[in-house]
C-alpha positions in Angstrom: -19.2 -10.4 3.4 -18.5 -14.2 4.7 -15.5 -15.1 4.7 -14.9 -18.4 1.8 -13.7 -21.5 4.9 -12.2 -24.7 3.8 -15.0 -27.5 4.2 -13.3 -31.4 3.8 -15.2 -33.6 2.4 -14.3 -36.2 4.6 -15.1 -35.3 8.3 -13.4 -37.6 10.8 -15.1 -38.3 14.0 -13.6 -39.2 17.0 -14.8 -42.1 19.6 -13.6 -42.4 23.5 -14.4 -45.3 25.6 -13.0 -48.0 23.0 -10.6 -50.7 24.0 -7.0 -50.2 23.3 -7.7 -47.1 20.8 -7.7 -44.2 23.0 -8.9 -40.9 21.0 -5.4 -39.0 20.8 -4.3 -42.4 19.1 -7.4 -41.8 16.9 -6.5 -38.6 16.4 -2.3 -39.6 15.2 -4.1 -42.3 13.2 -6.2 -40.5 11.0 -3.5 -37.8 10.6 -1.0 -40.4 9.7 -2.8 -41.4 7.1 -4.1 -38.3 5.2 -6.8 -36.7 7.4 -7.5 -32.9 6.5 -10.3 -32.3 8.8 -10.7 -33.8 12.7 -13.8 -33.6 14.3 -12.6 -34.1 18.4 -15.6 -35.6 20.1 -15.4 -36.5 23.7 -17.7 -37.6 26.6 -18.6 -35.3 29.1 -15.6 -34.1 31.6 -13.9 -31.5 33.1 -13.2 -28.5 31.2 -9.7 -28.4 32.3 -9.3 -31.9 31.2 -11.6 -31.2 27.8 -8.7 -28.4 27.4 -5.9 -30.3 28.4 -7.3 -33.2 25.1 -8.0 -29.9 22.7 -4.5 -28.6 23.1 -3.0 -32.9 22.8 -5.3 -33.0 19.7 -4.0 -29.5 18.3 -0.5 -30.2 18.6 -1.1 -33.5 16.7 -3.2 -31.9 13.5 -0.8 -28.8 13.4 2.3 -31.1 13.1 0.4 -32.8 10.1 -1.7 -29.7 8.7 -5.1 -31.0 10.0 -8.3 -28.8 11.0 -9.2 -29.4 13.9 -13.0 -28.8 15.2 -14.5 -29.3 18.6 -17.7 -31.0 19.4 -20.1 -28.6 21.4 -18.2 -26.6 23.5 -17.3 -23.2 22.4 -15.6 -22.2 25.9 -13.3 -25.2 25.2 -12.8 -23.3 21.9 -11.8 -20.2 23.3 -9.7 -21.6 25.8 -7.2 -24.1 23.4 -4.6 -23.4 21.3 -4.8 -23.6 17.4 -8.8 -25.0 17.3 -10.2 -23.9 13.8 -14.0 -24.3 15.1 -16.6 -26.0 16.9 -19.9 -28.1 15.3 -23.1 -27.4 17.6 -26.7 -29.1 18.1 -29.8 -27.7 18.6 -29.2 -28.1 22.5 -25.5 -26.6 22.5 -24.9 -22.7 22.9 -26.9 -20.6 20.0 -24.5 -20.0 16.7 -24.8 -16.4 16.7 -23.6 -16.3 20.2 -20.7 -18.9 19.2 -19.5 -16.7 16.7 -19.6 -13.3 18.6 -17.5 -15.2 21.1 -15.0 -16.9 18.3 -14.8 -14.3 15.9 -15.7 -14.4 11.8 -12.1 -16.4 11.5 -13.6 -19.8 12.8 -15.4 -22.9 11.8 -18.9 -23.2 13.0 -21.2 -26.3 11.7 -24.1 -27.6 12.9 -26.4 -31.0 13.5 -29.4 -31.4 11.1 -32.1 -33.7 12.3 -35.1 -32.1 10.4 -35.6 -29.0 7.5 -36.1 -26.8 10.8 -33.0 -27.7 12.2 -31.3 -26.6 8.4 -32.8 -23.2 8.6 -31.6 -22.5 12.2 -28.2 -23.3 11.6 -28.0 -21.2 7.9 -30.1 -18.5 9.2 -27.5 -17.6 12.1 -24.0 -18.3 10.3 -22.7 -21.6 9.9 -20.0 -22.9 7.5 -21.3 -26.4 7.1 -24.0 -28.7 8.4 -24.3 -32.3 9.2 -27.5 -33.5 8.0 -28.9 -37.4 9.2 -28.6 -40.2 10.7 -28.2 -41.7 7.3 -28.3 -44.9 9.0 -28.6 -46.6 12.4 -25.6 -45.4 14.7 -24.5 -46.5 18.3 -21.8 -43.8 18.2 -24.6 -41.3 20.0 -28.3 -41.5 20.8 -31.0 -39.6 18.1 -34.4 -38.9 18.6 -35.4 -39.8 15.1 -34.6 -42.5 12.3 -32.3 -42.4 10.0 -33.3 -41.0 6.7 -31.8 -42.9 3.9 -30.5 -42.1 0.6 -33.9 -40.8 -0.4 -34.3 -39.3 2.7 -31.0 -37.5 2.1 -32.5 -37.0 -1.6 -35.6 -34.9 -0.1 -33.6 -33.1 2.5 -31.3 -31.8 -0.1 -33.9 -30.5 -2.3 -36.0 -28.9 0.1 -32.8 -27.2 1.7 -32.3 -25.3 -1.7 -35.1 -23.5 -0.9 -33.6 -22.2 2.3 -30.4 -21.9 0.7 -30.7 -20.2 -1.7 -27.7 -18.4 -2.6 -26.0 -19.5 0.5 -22.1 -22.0 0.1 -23.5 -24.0 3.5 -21.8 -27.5 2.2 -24.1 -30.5 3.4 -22.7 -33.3 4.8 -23.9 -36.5 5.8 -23.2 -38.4 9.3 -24.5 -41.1 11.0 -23.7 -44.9 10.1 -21.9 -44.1 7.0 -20.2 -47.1 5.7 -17.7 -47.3 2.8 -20.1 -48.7 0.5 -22.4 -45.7 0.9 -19.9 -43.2 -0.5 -20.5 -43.4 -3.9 -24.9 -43.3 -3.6 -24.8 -40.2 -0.9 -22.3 -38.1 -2.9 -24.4 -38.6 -5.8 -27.2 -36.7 -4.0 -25.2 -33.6 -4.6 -24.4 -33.0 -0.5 -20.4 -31.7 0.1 -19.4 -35.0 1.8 -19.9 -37.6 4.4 -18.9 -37.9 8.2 -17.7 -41.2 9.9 -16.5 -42.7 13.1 -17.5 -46.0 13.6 -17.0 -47.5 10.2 -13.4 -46.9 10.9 -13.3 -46.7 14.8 -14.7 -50.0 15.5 -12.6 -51.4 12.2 -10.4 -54.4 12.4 -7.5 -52.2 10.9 -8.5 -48.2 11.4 -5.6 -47.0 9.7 -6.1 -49.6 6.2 -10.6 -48.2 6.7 -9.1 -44.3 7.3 -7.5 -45.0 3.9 -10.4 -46.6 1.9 -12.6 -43.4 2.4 -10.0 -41.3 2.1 -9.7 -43.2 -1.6 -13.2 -42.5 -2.5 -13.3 -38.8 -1.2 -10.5 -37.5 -2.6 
Protein backbone atom coordinates (compact mmCIF):
# COMPACT_ATOMS: atom_id res chain seq x y z
CA UNK A 1 0.00 0.00 0.00
CA UNK A 2 1.32 3.79 -0.50
CA UNK A 3 2.57 5.19 2.07
CA UNK A 4 0.11 8.60 3.35
CA UNK A 5 3.27 11.81 2.68
CA UNK A 6 2.76 15.23 4.01
CA UNK A 7 1.82 17.48 0.89
CA UNK A 8 2.07 21.61 2.01
CA UNK A 9 -0.10 23.54 0.52
CA UNK A 10 2.13 26.24 0.02
CA UNK A 11 5.28 25.06 -2.07
CA UNK A 12 8.17 27.53 -1.96
CA UNK A 13 10.22 27.88 -4.98
CA UNK A 14 13.59 28.88 -5.08
CA UNK A 15 15.33 31.49 -7.64
CA UNK A 16 19.36 31.91 -8.27
CA UNK A 17 20.79 34.61 -10.25
CA UNK A 18 18.91 37.56 -8.29
CA UNK A 19 20.76 40.54 -6.99
CA UNK A 20 21.61 40.58 -3.45
CA UNK A 21 19.23 37.52 -2.60
CA UNK A 22 21.32 34.57 -3.04
CA UNK A 23 19.15 31.17 -2.76
CA UNK A 24 20.44 29.83 0.69
CA UNK A 25 19.27 33.41 1.91
CA UNK A 26 16.00 32.40 0.22
CA UNK A 27 16.07 29.44 1.68
CA UNK A 28 16.74 31.06 5.77
CA UNK A 29 14.07 33.54 4.58
CA UNK A 30 11.21 31.47 3.98
CA UNK A 31 12.10 29.28 6.91
CA UNK A 32 12.25 32.20 9.18
CA UNK A 33 9.15 33.04 8.47
CA UNK A 34 6.97 29.83 8.62
CA UNK A 35 7.87 27.79 5.53
CA UNK A 36 6.94 23.88 5.79
CA UNK A 37 7.80 22.88 2.46
CA UNK A 38 11.13 24.18 0.21
CA UNK A 39 11.29 23.40 -3.23
CA UNK A 40 15.47 23.98 -3.94
CA UNK A 41 15.69 24.97 -7.61
CA UNK A 42 18.96 25.78 -9.05
CA UNK A 43 20.64 26.40 -12.49
CA UNK A 44 22.62 24.00 -14.05
CA UNK A 45 26.13 23.16 -12.19
CA UNK A 46 28.30 20.82 -10.96
CA UNK A 47 26.99 17.97 -9.12
CA UNK A 48 29.52 18.43 -6.42
CA UNK A 49 28.52 21.93 -6.16
CA UNK A 50 24.49 20.97 -6.61
CA UNK A 51 25.52 18.66 -3.44
CA UNK A 52 27.51 20.91 -1.70
CA UNK A 53 23.85 23.69 -1.93
CA UNK A 54 21.49 20.38 -1.08
CA UNK A 55 23.35 19.64 2.09
CA UNK A 56 23.61 24.10 2.95
CA UNK A 57 19.78 23.98 2.17
CA UNK A 58 19.22 20.70 4.40
CA UNK A 59 20.96 22.00 7.29
CA UNK A 60 18.80 25.19 7.11
CA UNK A 61 15.12 23.38 6.79
CA UNK A 62 16.18 20.72 9.51
CA UNK A 63 17.08 23.40 12.01
CA UNK A 64 13.46 24.91 11.35
CA UNK A 65 11.45 21.54 10.52
CA UNK A 66 11.17 22.30 6.80
CA UNK A 67 10.78 19.62 3.85
CA UNK A 68 13.04 20.02 1.71
CA UNK A 69 12.62 18.80 -2.17
CA UNK A 70 15.03 18.93 -5.08
CA UNK A 71 14.31 20.09 -8.48
CA UNK A 72 15.24 17.37 -11.19
CA UNK A 73 18.00 15.56 -9.98
CA UNK A 74 17.53 12.45 -8.24
CA UNK A 75 21.49 11.59 -8.08
CA UNK A 76 21.66 14.93 -6.19
CA UNK A 77 18.97 13.20 -4.00
CA UNK A 78 20.83 10.29 -3.25
CA UNK A 79 23.88 11.91 -2.65
CA UNK A 80 22.69 14.74 0.21
CA UNK A 81 21.86 14.53 3.51
CA UNK A 82 18.23 14.81 4.97
CA UNK A 83 16.45 15.63 1.29
CA UNK A 84 12.75 14.46 1.65
CA UNK A 85 12.25 14.19 -2.41
CA UNK A 86 12.74 15.46 -5.66
CA UNK A 87 9.80 17.07 -8.31
CA UNK A 88 10.61 15.86 -11.99
CA UNK A 89 9.39 16.94 -15.72
CA UNK A 90 8.62 15.06 -18.52
CA UNK A 91 12.35 15.48 -19.63
CA UNK A 92 14.02 14.52 -16.10
CA UNK A 93 14.77 10.73 -15.13
CA UNK A 94 11.40 8.47 -15.37
CA UNK A 95 9.49 8.36 -11.77
CA UNK A 96 9.42 4.73 -11.53
CA UNK A 97 13.11 4.67 -11.90
CA UNK A 98 13.34 7.75 -9.31
CA UNK A 99 11.68 5.78 -6.81
CA UNK A 100 13.53 2.34 -7.24
CA UNK A 101 16.56 4.52 -6.63
CA UNK A 102 14.99 6.62 -3.53
CA UNK A 103 13.01 4.22 -1.91
CA UNK A 104 8.99 4.27 -0.99
CA UNK A 105 10.07 6.80 2.01
CA UNK A 106 10.53 9.87 -0.38
CA UNK A 107 8.72 12.67 -2.01
CA UNK A 108 8.36 12.41 -5.64
CA UNK A 109 6.05 15.16 -7.63
CA UNK A 110 5.87 15.96 -10.93
CA UNK A 111 5.36 18.96 -13.74
CA UNK A 112 1.90 18.95 -15.49
CA UNK A 113 1.72 20.83 -18.70
CA UNK A 114 -1.26 18.88 -20.38
CA UNK A 115 -3.90 15.83 -19.12
CA UNK A 116 -1.09 13.43 -20.62
CA UNK A 117 1.47 14.80 -18.59
CA UNK A 118 -1.15 14.05 -15.31
CA UNK A 119 -1.54 10.41 -16.22
CA UNK A 120 2.24 9.83 -16.54
CA UNK A 121 3.10 11.17 -13.45
CA UNK A 122 -0.07 9.18 -11.32
CA UNK A 123 0.35 6.18 -13.40
CA UNK A 124 4.13 5.62 -12.17
CA UNK A 125 3.92 6.88 -8.34
CA UNK A 126 4.01 10.39 -7.54
CA UNK A 127 2.87 12.09 -4.26
CA UNK A 128 1.89 15.45 -5.77
CA UNK A 129 1.79 17.21 -9.12
CA UNK A 130 2.23 20.70 -10.26
CA UNK A 131 -0.22 21.40 -12.79
CA UNK A 132 0.09 25.06 -15.17
CA UNK A 133 1.44 27.82 -15.93
CA UNK A 134 -1.51 29.47 -14.36
CA UNK A 135 -0.13 32.61 -15.64
CA UNK A 136 2.77 34.13 -17.61
CA UNK A 137 6.16 33.32 -15.74
CA UNK A 138 9.89 34.45 -16.37
CA UNK A 139 10.97 32.18 -13.58
CA UNK A 140 11.54 29.21 -16.42
CA UNK A 141 10.68 28.85 -20.09
CA UNK A 142 7.22 26.62 -21.07
CA UNK A 143 6.26 25.43 -24.21
CA UNK A 144 2.57 26.26 -23.78
CA UNK A 145 0.33 29.12 -22.33
CA UNK A 146 -0.79 29.50 -19.29
CA UNK A 147 -4.15 27.98 -18.54
CA UNK A 148 -6.07 30.23 -16.29
CA UNK A 149 -8.51 29.66 -13.64
CA UNK A 150 -10.82 27.93 -16.06
CA UNK A 151 -8.17 26.31 -17.50
CA UNK A 152 -7.19 25.06 -14.00
CA UNK A 153 -11.17 24.44 -13.66
CA UNK A 154 -11.10 21.79 -16.81
CA UNK A 155 -7.74 20.25 -15.82
CA UNK A 156 -9.08 19.43 -12.52
CA UNK A 157 -12.10 17.79 -13.68
CA UNK A 158 -10.82 15.82 -16.32
CA UNK A 159 -7.91 14.57 -13.95
CA UNK A 160 -10.73 12.94 -11.77
CA UNK A 161 -11.10 10.64 -14.27
CA UNK A 162 -7.50 9.56 -14.13
CA UNK A 163 -7.61 9.79 -10.56
CA UNK A 164 -9.91 8.10 -9.57
CA UNK A 165 -9.30 6.85 -6.21
CA UNK A 166 -5.85 8.04 -6.16
CA UNK A 167 -4.66 11.13 -2.93
CA UNK A 168 -2.26 12.79 -5.83
CA UNK A 169 -2.85 16.57 -4.36
CA UNK A 170 -2.83 19.13 -7.32
CA UNK A 171 -1.08 22.04 -7.13
CA UNK A 172 -0.79 25.04 -9.08
CA UNK A 173 2.58 26.93 -10.23
CA UNK A 174 3.41 29.36 -12.53
CA UNK A 175 2.90 33.21 -11.95
CA UNK A 176 0.78 32.83 -8.95
CA UNK A 177 0.28 36.08 -7.33
CA UNK A 178 -1.31 36.70 -3.87
CA UNK A 179 -4.51 37.75 -5.23
CA UNK A 180 -5.01 34.47 -7.05
CA UNK A 181 -5.09 32.39 -3.86
CA UNK A 182 -8.41 32.65 -3.00
CA UNK A 183 -10.03 31.87 -6.95
CA UNK A 184 -7.34 28.78 -7.60
CA UNK A 185 -8.06 27.11 -4.26
CA UNK A 186 -11.57 27.39 -4.93
CA UNK A 187 -11.14 24.97 -7.93
CA UNK A 188 -10.64 22.28 -5.45
CA UNK A 189 -6.64 21.61 -6.34
CA UNK A 190 -4.29 20.93 -2.81
CA UNK A 191 -2.45 24.34 -3.14
CA UNK A 192 -0.41 26.74 -5.09
CA UNK A 193 3.40 27.08 -5.81
CA UNK A 194 5.32 30.51 -5.93
CA UNK A 195 8.65 32.01 -6.51
CA UNK A 196 8.56 35.11 -8.11
CA UNK A 197 5.67 36.78 -6.46
CA UNK A 198 7.88 36.78 -3.39
CA UNK A 199 11.37 36.48 -4.96
CA UNK A 200 11.30 39.50 -7.01
CA UNK A 201 9.21 41.21 -3.94
CA UNK A 202 10.25 44.55 -2.47
CA UNK A 203 10.17 42.83 1.11
CA UNK A 204 10.31 38.77 0.58
CA UNK A 205 10.01 38.07 4.03
CA UNK A 206 6.58 40.68 4.68
CA UNK A 207 5.16 38.60 0.72
CA UNK A 208 6.50 34.89 2.39
CA UNK A 209 4.10 35.96 5.14
CA UNK A 210 0.99 37.16 3.16
CA UNK A 211 0.58 33.69 1.41
CA UNK A 212 1.56 32.01 4.16
CA UNK A 213 -1.74 34.03 5.78
CA UNK A 214 -4.01 32.83 3.10
CA UNK A 215 -2.81 29.10 3.00
CA UNK A 216 -2.76 28.27 6.31
Amino acid sequence: MKLKKYISRFHYLTQDRLDDFSVMEQVQMACENGAKWIQLRIMPVEDTEWIRLANHAAAICDDWGATLILNDNVYVALAAADVQGVHLGRGDMHPAEARRLLGDEKIIGGSALHLDDIRYFAENGADYISIGPFKHTTTKALSTEPIGIAGIEKLVESAQAILGDLDIPLIVAGGVREEDVEAILATGVHGVAVSSAINKAENPAAAYRSFYKKLL
